[in-house]
C-alpha positions as CSV (number, residue, x, y, z in Angstrom):
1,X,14.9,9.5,-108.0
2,X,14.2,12.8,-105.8
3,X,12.7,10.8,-103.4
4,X,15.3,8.3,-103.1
5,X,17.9,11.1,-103.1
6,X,15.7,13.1,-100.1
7,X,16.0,9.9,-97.7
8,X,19.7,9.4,-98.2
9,X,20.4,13.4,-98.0
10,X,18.3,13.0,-94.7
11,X,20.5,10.4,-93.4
12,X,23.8,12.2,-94.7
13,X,21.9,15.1,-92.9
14,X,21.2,13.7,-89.6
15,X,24.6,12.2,-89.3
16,X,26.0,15.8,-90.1
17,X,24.0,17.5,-87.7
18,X,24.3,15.0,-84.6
19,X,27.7,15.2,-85.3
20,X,27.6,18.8,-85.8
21,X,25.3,18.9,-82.6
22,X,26.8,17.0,-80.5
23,X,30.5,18.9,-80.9
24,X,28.4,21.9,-80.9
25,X,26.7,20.9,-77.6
26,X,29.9,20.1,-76.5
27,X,31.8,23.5,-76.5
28,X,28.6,25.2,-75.4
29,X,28.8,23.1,-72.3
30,X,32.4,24.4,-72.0
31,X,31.2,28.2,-72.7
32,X,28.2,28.0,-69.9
33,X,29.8,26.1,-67.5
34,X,32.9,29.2,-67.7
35,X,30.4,31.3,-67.7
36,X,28.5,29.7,-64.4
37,X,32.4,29.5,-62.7
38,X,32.4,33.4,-63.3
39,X,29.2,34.0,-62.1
40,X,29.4,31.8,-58.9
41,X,32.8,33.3,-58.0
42,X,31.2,37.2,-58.5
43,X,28.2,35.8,-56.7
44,X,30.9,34.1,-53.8
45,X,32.9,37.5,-53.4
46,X,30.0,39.9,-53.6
47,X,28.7,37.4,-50.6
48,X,32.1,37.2,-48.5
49,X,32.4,41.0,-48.6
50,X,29.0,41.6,-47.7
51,X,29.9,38.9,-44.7
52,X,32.9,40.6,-43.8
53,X,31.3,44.1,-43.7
54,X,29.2,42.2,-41.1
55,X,31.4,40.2,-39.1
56,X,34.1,43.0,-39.0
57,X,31.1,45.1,-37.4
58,X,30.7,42.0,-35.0
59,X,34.5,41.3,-34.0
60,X,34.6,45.1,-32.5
61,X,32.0,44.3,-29.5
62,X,33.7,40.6,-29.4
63,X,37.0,42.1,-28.9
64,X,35.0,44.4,-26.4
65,X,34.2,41.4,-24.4
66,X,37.4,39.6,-24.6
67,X,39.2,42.9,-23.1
68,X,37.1,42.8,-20.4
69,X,37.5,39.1,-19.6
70,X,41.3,40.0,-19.6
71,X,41.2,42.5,-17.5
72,X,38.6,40.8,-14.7
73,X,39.0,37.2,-15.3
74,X,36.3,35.7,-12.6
75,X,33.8,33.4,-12.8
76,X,31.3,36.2,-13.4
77,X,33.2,36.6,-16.7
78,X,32.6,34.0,-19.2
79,X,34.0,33.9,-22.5
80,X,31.4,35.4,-25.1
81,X,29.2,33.5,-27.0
82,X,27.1,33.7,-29.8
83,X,24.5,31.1,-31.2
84,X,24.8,32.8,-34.6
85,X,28.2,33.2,-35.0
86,X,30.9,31.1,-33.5
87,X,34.5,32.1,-32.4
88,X,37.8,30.6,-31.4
89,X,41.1,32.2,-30.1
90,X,44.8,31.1,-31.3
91,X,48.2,32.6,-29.9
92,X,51.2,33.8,-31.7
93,X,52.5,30.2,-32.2
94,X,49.2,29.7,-34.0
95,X,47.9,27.4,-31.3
96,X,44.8,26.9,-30.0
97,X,43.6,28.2,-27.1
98,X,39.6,28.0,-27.2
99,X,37.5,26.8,-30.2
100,X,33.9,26.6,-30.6
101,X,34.6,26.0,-34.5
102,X,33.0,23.2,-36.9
103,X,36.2,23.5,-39.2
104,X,40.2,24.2,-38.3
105,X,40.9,27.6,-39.9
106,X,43.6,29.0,-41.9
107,X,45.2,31.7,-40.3
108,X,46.8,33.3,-43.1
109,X,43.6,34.2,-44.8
110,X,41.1,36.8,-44.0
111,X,37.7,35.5,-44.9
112,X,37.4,32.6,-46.8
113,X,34.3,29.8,-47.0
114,X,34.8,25.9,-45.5
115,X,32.0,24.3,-46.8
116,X,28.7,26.0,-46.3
117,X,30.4,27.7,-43.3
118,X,32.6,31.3,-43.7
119,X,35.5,32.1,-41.7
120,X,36.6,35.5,-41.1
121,X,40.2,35.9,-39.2
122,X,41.2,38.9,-36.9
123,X,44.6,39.7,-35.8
124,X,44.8,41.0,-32.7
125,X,46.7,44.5,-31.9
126,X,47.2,43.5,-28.2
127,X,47.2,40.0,-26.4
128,X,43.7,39.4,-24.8
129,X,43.9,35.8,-22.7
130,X,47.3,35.6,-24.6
131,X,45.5,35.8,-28.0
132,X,46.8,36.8,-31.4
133,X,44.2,35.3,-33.2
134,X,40.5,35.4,-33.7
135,X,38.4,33.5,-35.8
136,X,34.4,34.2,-36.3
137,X,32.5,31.2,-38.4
138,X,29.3,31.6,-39.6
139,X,27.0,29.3,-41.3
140,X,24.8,30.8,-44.5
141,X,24.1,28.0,-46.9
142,X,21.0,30.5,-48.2
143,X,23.8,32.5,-50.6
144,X,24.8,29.4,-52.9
145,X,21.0,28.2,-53.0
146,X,20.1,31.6,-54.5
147,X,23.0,31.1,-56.8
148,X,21.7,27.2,-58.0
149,X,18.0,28.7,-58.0
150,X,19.5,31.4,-60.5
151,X,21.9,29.3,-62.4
152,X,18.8,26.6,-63.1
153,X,16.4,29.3,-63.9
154,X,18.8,31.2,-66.5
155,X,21.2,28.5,-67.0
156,X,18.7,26.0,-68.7
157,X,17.0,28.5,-71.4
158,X,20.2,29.9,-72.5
159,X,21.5,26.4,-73.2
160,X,18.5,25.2,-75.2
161,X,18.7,28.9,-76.7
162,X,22.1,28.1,-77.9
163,X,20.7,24.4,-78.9
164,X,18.4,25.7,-81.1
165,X,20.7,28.5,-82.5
166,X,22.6,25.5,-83.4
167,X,20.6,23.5,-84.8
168,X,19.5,26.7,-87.3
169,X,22.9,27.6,-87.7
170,X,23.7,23.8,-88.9
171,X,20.7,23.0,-91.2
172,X,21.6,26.7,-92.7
173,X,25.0,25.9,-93.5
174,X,24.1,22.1,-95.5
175,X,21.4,23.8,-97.4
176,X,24.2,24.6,-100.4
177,X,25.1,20.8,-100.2
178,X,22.5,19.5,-100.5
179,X,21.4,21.7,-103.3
180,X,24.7,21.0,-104.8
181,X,23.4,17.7,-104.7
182,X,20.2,17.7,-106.0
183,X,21.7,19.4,-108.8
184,X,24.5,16.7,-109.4
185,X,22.0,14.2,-108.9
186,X,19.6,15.8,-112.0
187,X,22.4,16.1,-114.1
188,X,23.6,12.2,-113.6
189,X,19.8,11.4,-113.8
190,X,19.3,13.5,-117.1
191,X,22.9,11.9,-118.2
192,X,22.0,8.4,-118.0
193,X,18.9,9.0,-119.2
194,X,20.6,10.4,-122.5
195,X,23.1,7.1,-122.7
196,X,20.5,4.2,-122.9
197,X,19.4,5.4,-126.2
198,X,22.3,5.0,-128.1
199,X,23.9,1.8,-126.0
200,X,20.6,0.1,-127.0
201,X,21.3,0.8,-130.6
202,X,24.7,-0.1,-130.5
203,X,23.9,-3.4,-128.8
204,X,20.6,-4.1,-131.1
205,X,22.6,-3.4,-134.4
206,X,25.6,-5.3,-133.4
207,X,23.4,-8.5,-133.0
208,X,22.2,-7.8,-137.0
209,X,25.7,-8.5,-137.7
210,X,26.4,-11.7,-139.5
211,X,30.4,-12.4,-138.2
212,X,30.5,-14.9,-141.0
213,X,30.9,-12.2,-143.5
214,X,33.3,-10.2,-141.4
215,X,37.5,-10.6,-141.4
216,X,39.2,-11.0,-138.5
217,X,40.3,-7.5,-137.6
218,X,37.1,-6.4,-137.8
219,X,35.2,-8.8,-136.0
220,X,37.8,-7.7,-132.8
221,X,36.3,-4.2,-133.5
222,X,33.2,-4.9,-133.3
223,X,33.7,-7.2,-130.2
224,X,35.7,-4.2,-128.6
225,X,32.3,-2.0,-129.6
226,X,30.4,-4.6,-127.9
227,X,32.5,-5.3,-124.7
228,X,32.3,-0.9,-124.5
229,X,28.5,-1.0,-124.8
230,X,28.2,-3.9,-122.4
231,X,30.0,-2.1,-119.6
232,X,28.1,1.2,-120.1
233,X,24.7,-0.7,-120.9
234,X,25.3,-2.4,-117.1
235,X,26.6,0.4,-115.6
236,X,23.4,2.3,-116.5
237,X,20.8,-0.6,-115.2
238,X,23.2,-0.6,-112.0
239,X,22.2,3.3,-111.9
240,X,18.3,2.9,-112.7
241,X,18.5,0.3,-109.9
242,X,19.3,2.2,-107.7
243,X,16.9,4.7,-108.6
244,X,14.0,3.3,-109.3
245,X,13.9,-0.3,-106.9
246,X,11.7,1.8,-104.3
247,X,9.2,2.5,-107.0
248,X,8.8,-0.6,-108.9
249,X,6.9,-3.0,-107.5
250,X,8.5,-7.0,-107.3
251,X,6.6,-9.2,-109.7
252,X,7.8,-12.6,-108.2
253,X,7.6,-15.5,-110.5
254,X,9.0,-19.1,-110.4
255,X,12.0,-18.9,-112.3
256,X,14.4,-21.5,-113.8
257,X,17.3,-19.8,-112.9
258,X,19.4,-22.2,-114.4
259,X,18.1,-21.2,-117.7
260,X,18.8,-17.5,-116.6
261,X,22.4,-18.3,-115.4
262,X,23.2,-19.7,-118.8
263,X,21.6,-17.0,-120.3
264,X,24.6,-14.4,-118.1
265,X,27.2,-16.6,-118.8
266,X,26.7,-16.4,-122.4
267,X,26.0,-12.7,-122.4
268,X,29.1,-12.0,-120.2
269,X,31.1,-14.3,-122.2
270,X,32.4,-11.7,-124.8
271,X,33.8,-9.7,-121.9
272,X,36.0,-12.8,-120.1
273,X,37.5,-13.7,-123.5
274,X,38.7,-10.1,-123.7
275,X,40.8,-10.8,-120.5
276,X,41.6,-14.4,-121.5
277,X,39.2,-15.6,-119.1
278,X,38.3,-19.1,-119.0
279,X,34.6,-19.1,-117.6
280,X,34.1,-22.9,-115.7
281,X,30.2,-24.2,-114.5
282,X,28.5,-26.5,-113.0
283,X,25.1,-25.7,-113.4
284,X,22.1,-28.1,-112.2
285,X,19.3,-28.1,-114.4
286,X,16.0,-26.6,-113.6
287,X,16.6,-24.8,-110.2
288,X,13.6,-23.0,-109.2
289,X,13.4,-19.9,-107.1
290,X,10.9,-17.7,-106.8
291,X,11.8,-14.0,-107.8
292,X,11.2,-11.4,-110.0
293,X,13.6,-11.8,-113.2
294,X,14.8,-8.1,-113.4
295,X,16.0,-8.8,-110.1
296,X,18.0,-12.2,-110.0
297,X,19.5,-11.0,-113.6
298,X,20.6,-8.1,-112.0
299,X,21.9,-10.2,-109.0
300,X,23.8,-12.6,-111.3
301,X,25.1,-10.0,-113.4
302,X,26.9,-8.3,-110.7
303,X,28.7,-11.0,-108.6
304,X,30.0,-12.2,-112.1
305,X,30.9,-9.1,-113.2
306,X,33.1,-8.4,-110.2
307,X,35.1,-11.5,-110.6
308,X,35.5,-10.6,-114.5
309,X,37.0,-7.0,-113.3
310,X,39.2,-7.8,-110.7
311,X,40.3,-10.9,-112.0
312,X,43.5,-11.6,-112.9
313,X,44.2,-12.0,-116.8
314,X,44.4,-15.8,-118.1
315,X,42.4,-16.2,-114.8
316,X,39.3,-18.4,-114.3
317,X,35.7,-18.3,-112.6
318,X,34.3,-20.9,-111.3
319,X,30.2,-20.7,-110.9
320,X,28.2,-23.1,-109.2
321,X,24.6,-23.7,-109.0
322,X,22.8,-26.1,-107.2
323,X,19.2,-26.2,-105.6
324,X,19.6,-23.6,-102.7
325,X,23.5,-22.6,-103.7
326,X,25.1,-20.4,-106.0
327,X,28.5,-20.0,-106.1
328,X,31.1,-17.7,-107.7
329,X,34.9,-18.1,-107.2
330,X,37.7,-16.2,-109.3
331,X,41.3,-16.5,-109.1
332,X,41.7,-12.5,-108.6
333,X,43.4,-10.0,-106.8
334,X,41.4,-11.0,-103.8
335,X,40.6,-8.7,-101.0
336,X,42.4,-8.0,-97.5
337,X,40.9,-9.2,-94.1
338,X,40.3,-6.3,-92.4
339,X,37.9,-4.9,-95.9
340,X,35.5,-7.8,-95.8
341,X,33.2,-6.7,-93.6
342,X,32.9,-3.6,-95.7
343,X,32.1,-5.0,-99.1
344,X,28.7,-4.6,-99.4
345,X,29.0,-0.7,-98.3
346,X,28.0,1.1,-101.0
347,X,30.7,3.1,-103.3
348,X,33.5,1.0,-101.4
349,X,36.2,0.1,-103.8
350,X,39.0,-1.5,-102.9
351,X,41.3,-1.1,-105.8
352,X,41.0,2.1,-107.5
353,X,42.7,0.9,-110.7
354,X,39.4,-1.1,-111.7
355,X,36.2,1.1,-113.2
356,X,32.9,0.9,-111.8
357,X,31.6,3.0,-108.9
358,X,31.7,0.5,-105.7
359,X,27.7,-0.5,-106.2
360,X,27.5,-3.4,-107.8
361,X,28.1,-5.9,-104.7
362,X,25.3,-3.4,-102.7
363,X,22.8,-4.2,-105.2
364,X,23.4,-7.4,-104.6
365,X,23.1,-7.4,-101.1
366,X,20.0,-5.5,-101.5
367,X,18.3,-7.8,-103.2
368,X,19.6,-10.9,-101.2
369,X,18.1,-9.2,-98.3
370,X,14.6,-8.6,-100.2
371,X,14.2,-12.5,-100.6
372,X,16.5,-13.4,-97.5
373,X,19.2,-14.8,-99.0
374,X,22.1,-15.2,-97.0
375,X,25.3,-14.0,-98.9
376,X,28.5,-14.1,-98.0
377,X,32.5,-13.5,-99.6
378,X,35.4,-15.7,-98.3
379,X,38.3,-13.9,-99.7
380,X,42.7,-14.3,-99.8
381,X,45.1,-11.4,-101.1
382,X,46.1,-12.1,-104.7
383,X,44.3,-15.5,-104.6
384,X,41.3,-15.8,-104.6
385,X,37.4,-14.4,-104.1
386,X,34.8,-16.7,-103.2
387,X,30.5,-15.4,-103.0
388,X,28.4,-17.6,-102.0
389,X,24.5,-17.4,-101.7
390,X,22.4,-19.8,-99.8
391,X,18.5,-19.3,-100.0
């Protein structure tokens, strides 16, 4: 049972943790790529002072030059250049007058990057060549690689740091579930364990009892004993089921499940007459199949039992079997469109005023999938539910 209940923990707990994960990964994404905005705007104005310090060092001896050029416009006097460091000139109106630029600046800035180039813009004290403008552009895409070398280099660890971190954090927080569970799951296992005892005794003796010698009222006692023992005595095999089908090996035999089928009927005929429910077959004789008897009893059991509990009362069942076919059709509460595809989850109940714990039709579909039988429910609100099983 440990083991069964370690495999579906490890589900539950992979399902929590890449859901856990994933939101986690998520807002750390968020949190580094702040973090990466921060640094690359420190790392972007520790870079444009530096720049500025440099080009304001630069615009002195350009504004040198320009003077001169005012003063002694010839063709001995040529406008200064610089293979580094571009320039261009704009008057009071903000119009061009001379441009070497790659980009049109924005005069009302002071340094500023366009790309992988930097602008820096110098207003002019005194009109040189009718100037009130100067803008310098240099080009340094070197200051942004450093920053992408860094971010990669420090970026990445920290994020599979936080991963990690994580993925601790997570498995430490579902370690009380799942001993919660393992607990609960030891407890039902120790429960059940307890009940078979005493349902087998009730069931054994009340077969002793001659209902010949009873009266009336007390033969309905002691079919209410037996409908309560049934119920429990099924509920418990549903439980063991699932428990134990990993362990225990299939012993397939050919099987005249037609014999078998009677066999439910019969057995599940005590419970239908509680509910005045007339119990209508058409059973071929001597269909063979070959299975392991635990098994199809188990199969049978269930599909009949669910149109016995959500039937309606005075209601019938109609079962069916045929060589390759088995039917089972109640006139029950039926279940809604949308649900079907959902029936054989297990613990699914669609009506929470019926017992039971949603596993009966998931056993079912366990073992139709074992010997690949193809089952399937055709269904109508307040009408009708139909199983069939081909194989």
């Amino acid at each position: 049972m440990l083991k069964n209940l370690d495999t579906k923990l490890l589900q539950s707990e992979k399902k929590s943790l890449v859901a856990f994960l994933s939101l986690y990964i998520f807002f750390s994404t968020l949190v580094l790529c702040f973090m990466i905005f921060l640094y690359y705007n420190f790392q972007k104005d520790l870079m444009l002072q530096q720049k500025r310090e440099y080009l304001q060092h630069y615009s002195k001896g350009f504004i040198l030059k320009l003077q001169k050029l005012h003063r002694n416009f010839s063709k001995t006097h040529i406008y200064p250049t610089n293979k580094k460091i571009r320039t261009a000139i704009y008057d009071s109106d903000r119009v061009k007058i001379f441009s070497l630029l790659h980009h049109k600046p924005d005069l009302d800035k002071i340094i500023y990057t366009v790309g992988n180039d930097i602008q820096y813009v110098k207003e002019l004290d005194y009109y040189y060549l009718g100037a009130k403008y100067v803008v310098f552009e240099i080009s340094d895409p070197s200051w942004f690689h450093r920053f992408y070398q860094k971010t990669i280099l420090f970026g990445i660890p920290i994020f599979i740091i936080m991963i990690i971190f994580g993925y601790f954090l997570m498995r430490l927080f579902l370690r009380p579930m799942r001993e919660a569970l393992l607990l609960l799951d030891k407890f039902i296992k120790d429960t059940t364990h307890e009940l078979n005892t005493p349902v087998f005794a009730i069931l054994a003796n009340i077969e002793t009892i001659d209902m010949n010698l009873l009266d009336k009222k007390t033969i309905k006692k002691i079919n209410r004993i037996n409908i309560a023992a049934k119920t429990i005595s099924n509920i418990y095999q549903d439980l063991t089921f699932l428990v134990l089908n990993h362990k225990i090996q299939s012993i397939d035999k050919n099987l005249n499940i037609s014999e078998i089928l009677k066999d439910r009927i019969e057995y599940f005929g005590i419970i239908a007459k509680s509910k005045k429910i007339d119990i209508i077959s058409h059973i071929q004789d001597d269909v063979i199949l070959l299975i392991d008897k635990n098994k199809i009893t188990k199969f049978i059991d269930n599909i009949i039992s669910n149109a016995i509990k959500y039937n309606q009362i005075q209601g019938t069942i109609k079962i069916t079997l045929d060589n390759g076919l088995f039917i089972v059709e109640d006139s029950g509460i039926g279940i809604e469109k949308d649900k079907l595809n959902k029936i054989f989850d297990r613990y699914q109940r669609f009506n929470k005023s019926q017992g039971g714990f949603g596993i009966g039709l998931n056993i079912a579909w366990i073992i139709a999938q074992e010997y690949k039988m193809k089952i399937t429910v055709k269904s109508k609100l307040n009408e009708y539910t139909k199983v069939v099983v081909k194989w």
